[in-house]
C-alpha positions in Angstrom: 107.0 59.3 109.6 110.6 58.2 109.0 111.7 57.2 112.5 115.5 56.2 113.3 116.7 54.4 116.6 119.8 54.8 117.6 120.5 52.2 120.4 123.2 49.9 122.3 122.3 46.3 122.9 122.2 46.6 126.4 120.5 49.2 127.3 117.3 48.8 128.6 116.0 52.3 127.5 116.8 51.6 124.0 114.4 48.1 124.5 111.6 50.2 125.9 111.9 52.6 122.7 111.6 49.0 120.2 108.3 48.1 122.0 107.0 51.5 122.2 107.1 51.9 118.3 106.3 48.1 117.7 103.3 48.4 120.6 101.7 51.2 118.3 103.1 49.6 114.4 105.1 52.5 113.7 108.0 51.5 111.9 111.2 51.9 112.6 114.9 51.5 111.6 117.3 50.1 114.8 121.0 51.1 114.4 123.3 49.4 116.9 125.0 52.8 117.7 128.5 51.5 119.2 128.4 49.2 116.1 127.6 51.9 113.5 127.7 55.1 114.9 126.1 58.0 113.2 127.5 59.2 110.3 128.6 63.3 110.3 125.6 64.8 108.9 123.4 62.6 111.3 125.3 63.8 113.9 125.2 67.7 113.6 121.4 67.1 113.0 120.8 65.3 116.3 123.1 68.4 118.3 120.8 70.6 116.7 117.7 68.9 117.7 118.6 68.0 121.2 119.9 71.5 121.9 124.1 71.1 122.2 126.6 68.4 123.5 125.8 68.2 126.6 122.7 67.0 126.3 123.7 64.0 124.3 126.7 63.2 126.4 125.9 59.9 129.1 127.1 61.8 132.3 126.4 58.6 134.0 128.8 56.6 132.4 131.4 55.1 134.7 133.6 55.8 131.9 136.7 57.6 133.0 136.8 59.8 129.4 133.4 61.4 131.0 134.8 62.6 134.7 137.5 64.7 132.4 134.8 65.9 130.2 133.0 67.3 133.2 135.8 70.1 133.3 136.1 70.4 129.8 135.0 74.0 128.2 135.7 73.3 124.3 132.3 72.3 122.8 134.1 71.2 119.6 136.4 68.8 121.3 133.8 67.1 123.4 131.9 67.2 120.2 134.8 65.3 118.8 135.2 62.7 121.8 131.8 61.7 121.7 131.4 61.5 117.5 135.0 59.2 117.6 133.1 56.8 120.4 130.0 56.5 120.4 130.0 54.9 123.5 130.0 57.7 125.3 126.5 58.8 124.1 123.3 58.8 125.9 121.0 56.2 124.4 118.4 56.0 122.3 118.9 58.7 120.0 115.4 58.3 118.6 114.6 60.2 114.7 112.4 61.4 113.0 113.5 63.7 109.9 114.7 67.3 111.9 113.4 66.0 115.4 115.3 64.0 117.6 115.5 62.9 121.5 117.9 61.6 123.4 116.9 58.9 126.3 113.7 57.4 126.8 110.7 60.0 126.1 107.0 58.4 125.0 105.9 62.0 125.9 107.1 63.4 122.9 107.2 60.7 120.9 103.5 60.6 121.0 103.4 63.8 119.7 104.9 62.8 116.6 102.5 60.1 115.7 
């Protein structure tokens, strides 16, 4: 198991997903996402996995940037918005090789294990 966590600092979600793996010794890599982003290739992986852009976009975000992107239609440019700030991404993006979630989800985690 190669698992990747994809998390901001303050977001609680991204916490729970640390102790979840460090409660059961799974080991993990942490990447501070509004730091460090994911890189292109990482990126087009996790849309595939999590089934499109909309599912990795934060909708609750009091960000501005998402109210326009409501009423948006281009995938590709959302696609764009939300690779150029990472910000603007639902967190934790959790790993492992092909698989990915977005958000907090010991359900299917477990079933990786």
């Amino acid at each position: 198991m190669n698992i990747q966590i994809f998390g901001k600092s303050k977001c609680f979600d991204s916490k729970k997903a640390e102790r979840y793996f460090k409660e059961r010794r799974i080991k993990y890599q942490y990447i501070d996402l509004t730091r460090y982003g994911l890189s292109p290739k990482e990126f087009d992986a996790v849309l595939r996995a999590v089934g499109g852009v909309d599912n990795l976009i934060d909708w609750d975000c009091k960000d501005e940037r998402i109210t326009l992107m409501r009423y948006m239609e281009d995938k590709t440019a959302k696609e764009d918005k939300i690779f150029d700030d990472p910000k603007l991404m639902k967190s934790p993006i959790v790993r492992n090789g092909k698989q990915a979630t977005v958000g907090y989800c010991p359900e299917i985690w477990a079933n990786w294990e």
